[in-house]
PASEBA-1860 file (N, C-alpha, C; in nm, 3 decimals):
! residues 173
1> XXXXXXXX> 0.084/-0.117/0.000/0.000/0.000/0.000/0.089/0.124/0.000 ~ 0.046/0.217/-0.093/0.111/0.336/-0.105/0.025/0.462/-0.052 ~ 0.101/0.561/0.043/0.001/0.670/0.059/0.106/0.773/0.024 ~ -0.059/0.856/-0.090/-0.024/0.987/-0.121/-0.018/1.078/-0.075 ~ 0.038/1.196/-0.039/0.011/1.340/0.049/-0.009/1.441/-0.021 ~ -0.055/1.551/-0.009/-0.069/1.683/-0.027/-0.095/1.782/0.046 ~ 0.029/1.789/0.090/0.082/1.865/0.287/0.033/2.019/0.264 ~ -0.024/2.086/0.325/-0.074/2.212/0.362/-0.056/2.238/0.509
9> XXXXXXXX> -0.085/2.357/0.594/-0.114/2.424/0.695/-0.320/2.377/0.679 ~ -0.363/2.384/0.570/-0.475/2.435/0.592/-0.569/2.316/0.568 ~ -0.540/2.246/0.417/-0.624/2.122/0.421/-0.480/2.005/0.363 ~ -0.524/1.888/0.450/-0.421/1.843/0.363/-0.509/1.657/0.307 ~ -0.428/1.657/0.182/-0.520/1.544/0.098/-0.439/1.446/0.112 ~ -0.517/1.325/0.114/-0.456/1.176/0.135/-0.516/1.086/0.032 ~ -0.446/1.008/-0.006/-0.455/0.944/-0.134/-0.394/0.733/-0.087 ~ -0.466/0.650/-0.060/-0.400/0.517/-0.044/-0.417/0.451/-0.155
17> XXXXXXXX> -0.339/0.381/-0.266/-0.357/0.272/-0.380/-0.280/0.134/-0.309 ~ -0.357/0.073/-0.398/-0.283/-0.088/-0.327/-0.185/-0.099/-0.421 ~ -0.202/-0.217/-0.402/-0.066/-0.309/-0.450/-0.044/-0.328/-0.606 ~ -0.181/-0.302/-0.684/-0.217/-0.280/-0.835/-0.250/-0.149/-0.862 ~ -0.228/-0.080/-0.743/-0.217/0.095/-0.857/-0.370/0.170/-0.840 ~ -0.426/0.083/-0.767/-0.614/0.103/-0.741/-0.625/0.197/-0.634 ~ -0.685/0.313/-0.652/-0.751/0.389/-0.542/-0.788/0.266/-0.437 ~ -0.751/0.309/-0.304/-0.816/0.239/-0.186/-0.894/0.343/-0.086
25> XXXXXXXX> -0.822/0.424/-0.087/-0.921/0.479/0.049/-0.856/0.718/-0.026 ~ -0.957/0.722/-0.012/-0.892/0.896/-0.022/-1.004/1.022/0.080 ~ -0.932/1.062/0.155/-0.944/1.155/0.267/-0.852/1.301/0.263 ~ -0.897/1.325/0.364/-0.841/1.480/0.384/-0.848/1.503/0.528 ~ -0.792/1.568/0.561/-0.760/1.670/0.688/-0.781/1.788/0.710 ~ -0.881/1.850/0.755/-0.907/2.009/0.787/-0.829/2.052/0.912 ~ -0.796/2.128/0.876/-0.646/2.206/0.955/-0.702/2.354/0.997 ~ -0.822/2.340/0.905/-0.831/2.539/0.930/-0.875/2.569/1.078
33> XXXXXXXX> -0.932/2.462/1.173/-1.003/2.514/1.279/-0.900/2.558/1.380 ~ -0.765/2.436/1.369/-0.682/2.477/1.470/-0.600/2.616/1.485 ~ -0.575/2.628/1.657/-0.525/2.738/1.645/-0.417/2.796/1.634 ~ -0.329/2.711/1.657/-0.160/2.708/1.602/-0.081/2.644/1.534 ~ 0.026/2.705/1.505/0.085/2.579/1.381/0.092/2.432/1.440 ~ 0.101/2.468/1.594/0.138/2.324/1.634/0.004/2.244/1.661 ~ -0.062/2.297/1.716/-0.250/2.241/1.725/-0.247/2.199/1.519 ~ -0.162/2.252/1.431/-0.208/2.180/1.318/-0.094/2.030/1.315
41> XXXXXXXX> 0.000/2.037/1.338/0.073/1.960/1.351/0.046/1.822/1.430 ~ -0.015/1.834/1.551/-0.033/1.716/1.638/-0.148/1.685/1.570 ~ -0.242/1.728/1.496/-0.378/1.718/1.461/-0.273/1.618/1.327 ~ -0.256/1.672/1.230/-0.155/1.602/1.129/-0.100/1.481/1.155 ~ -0.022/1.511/1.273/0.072/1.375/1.302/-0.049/1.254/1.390 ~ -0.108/1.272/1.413/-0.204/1.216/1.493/-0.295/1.122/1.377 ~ -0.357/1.193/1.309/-0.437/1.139/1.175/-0.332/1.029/1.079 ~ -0.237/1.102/1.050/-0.169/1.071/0.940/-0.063/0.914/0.961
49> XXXXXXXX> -0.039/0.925/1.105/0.044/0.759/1.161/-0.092/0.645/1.179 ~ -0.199/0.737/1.235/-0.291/0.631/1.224/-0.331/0.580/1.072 ~ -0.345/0.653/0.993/-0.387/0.592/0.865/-0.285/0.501/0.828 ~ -0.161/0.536/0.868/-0.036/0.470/0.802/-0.086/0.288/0.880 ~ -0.054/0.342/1.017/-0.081/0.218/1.060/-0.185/0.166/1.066 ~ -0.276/0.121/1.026/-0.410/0.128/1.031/-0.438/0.065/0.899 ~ -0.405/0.095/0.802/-0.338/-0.001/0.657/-0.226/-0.026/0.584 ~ -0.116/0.006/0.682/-0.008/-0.093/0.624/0.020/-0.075/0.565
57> XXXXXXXX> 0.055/0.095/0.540/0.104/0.133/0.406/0.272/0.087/0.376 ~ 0.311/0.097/0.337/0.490/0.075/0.293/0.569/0.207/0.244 ~ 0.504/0.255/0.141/0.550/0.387/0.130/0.446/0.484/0.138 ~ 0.572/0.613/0.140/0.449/0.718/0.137/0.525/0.848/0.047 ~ 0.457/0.872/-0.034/0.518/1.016/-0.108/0.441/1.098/-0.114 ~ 0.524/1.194/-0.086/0.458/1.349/-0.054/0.473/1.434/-0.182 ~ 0.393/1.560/-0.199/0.410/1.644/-0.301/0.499/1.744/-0.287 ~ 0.586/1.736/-0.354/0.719/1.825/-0.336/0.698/1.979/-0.350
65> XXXXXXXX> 0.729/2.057/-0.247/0.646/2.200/-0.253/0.776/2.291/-0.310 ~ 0.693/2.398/-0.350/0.743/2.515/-0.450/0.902/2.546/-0.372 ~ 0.968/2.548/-0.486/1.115/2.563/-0.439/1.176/2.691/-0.463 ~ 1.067/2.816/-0.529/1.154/2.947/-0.540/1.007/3.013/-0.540 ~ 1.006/3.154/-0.508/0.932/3.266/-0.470/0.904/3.259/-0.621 ~ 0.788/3.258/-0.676/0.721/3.310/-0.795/0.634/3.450/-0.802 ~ 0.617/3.532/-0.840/0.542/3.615/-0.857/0.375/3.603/-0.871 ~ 0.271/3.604/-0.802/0.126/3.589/-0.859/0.089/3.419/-0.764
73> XXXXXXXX> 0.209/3.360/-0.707/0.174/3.223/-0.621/0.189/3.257/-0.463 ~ 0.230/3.172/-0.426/0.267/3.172/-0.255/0.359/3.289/-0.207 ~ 0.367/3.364/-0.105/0.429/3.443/-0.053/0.545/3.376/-0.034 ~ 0.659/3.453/-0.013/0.760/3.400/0.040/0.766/3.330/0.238 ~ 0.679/3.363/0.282/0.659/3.376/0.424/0.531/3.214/0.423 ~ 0.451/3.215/0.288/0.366/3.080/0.304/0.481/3.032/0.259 ~ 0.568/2.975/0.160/0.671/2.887/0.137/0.740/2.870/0.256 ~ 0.809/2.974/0.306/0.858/2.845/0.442/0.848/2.805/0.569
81> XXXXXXXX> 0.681/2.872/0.570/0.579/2.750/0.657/0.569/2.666/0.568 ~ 0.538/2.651/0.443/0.484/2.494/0.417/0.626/2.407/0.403 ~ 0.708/2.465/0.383/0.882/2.407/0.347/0.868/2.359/0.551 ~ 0.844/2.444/0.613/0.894/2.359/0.713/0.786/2.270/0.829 ~ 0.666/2.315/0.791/0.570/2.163/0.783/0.583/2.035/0.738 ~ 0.583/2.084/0.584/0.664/1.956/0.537/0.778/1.874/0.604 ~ 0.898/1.969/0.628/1.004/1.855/0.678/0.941/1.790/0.840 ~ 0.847/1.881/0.921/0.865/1.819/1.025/0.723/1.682/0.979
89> XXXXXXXX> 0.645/1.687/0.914/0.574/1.594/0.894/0.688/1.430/0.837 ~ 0.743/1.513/0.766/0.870/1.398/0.701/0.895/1.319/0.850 ~ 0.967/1.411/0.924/1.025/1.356/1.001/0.944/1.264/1.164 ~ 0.804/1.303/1.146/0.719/1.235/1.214/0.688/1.114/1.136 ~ 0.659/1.083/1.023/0.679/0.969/0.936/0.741/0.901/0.974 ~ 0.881/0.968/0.932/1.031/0.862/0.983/1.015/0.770/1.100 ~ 1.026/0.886/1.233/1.074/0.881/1.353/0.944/0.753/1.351 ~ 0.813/0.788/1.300/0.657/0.667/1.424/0.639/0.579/1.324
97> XXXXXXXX> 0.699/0.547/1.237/0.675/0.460/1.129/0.817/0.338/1.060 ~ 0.927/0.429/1.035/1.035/0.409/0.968/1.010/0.377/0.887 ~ 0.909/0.462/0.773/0.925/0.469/0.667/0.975/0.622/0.612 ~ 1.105/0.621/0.541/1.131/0.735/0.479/1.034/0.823/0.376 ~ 1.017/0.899/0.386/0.886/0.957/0.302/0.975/1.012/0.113 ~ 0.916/0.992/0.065/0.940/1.054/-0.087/0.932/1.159/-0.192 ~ 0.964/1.262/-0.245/0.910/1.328/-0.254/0.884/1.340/-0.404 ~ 0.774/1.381/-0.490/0.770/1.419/-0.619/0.749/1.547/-0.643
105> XXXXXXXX> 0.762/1.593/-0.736/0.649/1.785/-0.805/0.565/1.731/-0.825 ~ 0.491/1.826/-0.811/0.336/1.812/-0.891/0.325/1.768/-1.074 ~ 0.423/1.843/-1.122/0.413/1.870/-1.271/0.516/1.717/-1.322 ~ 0.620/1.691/-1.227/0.620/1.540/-1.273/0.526/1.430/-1.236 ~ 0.445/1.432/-1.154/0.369/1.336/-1.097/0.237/1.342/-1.210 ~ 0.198/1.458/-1.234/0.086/1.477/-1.374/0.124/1.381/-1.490 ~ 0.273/1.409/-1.534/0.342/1.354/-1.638/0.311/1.218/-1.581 ~ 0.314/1.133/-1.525/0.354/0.989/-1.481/0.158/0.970/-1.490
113> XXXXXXXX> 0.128/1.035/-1.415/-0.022/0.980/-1.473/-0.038/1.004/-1.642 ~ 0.003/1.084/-1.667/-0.075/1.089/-1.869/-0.139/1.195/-1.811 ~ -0.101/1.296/-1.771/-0.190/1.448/-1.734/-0.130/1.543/-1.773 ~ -0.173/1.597/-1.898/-0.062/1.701/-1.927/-0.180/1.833/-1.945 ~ -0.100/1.923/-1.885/-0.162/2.111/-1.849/-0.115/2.180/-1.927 ~ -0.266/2.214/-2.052/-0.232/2.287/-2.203/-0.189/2.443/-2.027 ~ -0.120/2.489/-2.185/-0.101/2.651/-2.150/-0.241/2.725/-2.102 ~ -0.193/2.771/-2.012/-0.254/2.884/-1.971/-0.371/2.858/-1.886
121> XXXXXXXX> -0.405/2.682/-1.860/-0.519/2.609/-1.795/-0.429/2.621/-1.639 ~ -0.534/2.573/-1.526/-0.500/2.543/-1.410/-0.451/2.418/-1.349 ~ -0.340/2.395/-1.341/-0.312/2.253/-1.336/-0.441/2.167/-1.253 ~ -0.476/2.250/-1.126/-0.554/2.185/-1.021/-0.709/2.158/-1.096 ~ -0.735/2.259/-1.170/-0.841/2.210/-1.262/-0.870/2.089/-1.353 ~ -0.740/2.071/-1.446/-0.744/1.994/-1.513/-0.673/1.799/-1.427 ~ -0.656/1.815/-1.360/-0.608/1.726/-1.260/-0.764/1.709/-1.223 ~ -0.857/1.787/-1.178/-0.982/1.684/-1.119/-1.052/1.675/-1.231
129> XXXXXXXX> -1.063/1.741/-1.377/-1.123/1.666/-1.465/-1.070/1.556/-1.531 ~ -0.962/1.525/-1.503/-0.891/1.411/-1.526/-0.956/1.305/-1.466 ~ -0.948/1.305/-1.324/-0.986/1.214/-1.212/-1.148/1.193/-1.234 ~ -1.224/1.311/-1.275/-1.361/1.296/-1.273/-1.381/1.177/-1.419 ~ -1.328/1.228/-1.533/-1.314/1.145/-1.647/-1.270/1.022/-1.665 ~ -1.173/0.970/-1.592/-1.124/0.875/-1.608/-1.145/0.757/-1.474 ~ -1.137/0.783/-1.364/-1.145/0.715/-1.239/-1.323/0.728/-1.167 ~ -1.382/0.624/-1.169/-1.511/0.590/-1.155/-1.471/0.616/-0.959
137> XXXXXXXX> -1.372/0.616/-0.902/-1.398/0.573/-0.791/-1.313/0.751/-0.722 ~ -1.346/0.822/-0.830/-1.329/0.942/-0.746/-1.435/1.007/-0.776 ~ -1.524/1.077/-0.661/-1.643/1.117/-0.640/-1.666/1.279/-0.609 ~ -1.679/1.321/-0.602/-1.716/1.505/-0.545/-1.800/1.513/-0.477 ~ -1.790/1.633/-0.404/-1.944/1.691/-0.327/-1.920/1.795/-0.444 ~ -2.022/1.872/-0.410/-2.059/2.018/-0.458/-2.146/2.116/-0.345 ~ -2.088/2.232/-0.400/-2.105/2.318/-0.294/-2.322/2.370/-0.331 ~ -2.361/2.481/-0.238/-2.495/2.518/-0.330/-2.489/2.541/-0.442
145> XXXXXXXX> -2.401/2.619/-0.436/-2.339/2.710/-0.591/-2.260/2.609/-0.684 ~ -2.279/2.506/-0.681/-2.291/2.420/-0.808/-2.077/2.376/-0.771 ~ -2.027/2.458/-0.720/-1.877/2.435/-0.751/-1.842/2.341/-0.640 ~ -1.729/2.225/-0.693/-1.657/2.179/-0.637/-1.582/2.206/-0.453 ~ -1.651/2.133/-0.359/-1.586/2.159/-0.224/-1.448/2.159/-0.231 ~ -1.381/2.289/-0.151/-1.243/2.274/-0.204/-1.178/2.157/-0.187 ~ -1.216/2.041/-0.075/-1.083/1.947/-0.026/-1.066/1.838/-0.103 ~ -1.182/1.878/-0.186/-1.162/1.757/-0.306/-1.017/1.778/-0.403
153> XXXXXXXX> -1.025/1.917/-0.437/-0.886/1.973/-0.468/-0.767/1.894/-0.432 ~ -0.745/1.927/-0.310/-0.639/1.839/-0.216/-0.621/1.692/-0.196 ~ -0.753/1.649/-0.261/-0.783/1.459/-0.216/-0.752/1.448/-0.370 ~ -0.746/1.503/-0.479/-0.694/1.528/-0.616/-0.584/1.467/-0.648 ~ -0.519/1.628/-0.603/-0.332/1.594/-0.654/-0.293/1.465/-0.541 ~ -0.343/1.483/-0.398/-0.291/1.350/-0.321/-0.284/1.233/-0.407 ~ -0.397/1.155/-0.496/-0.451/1.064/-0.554/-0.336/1.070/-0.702 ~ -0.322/1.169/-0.747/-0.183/1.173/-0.849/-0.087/1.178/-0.779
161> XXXXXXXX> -0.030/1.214/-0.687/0.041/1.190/-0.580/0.109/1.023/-0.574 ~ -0.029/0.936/-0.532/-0.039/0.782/-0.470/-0.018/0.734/-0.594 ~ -0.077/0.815/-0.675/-0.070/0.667/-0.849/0.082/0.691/-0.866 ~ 0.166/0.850/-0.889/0.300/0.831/-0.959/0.362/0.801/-0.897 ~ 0.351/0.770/-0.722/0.440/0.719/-0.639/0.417/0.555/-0.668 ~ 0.287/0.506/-0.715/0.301/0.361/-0.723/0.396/0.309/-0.853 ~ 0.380/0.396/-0.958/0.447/0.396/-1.066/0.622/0.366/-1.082 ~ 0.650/0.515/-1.001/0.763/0.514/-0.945/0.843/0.392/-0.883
169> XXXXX> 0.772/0.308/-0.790/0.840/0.187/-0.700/0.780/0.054/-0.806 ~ 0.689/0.090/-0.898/0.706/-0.037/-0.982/0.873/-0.016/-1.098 ~ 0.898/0.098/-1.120/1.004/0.103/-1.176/1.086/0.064/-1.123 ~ 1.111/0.130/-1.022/1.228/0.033/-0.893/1.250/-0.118/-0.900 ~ 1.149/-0.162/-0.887/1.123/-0.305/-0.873/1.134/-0.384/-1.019
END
């Protein structure tokens, strides 16, 4: 069993495929209620070892977060909160599991599914019409207003996440 991540402060998406590459289980984590980074953290580490242990995952790869200040994306000040969420989640992995965690981009992990983002589209868009089109066993809510609940977003890329990480360790192997 492979689990996918898509680490945030705010929501974060989980993605499990088995042993043939099959969606098994996909969830999320709401982070927004807590009140400190660390109330998000124990909330994180708390959820996230239980799922591990709880099905036996083997690996786990995470989505590799933005590595330079872009103009029109994340602040420089959200990059390294999520740069250092990330490592301490890594390292709660490690330490309650001993499994080393993995990391991919987003934009290679698209590639490894067959997801490719024409110009000028939203990757996160075309990533859940992907999933809506092709995978019977990924589902949505919808909001009144007809649009997509955001954490589906996040239970998304997690789920491209879990497939190119399964991909990945079948190459290995």
């Amino acid at each position: 069993m492979i689990l996918g991540l898509d680490l945030s402060t705010s929501i974060i998406g989980m993605c499990i495929v088995d042993k043939n590459g099959d969606t098994f289980l996909q969830e999320y984590i709401d982070l927004r209620k807590e009140e400190t980074f660390f109330d998000k953290v124990k909330l994180a580490k708390e959820t996230i070892l239980g799922t591990i242990r709880k099905n036996r995952i083997k690996h786990v790869w995470i989505e590799q977060s933005l590595q330079a200040f872009r103009p029109g994306f994340s602040s420089a000040k959200t990059l390294l909160t999520l740069s250092k969420f990330s490592g301490i989640m890594e390292w709660i992995i490690h330490e309650g599991t001993g499994i080393a965690p993995e990391y991919i981009g987003a934009t290679t992990a698209r590639k490894r599914c067959g997801i490719t983002v024409p110009r000028g589209q939203k990757g996160k868009d075309v990533v859940m019409r992907f999933l809506l089109d092709t995978d019977p066993t990924f589902v949505v809510e919808y909001t009144t207003y007809g649009n997509i609940k955001k954490h589906f977003y996040d239970i998304a890329d997690a789920t491209v996440i879990a497939k190119a990480g399964f991909l990945c360790q079948q190459k290995k192997n």
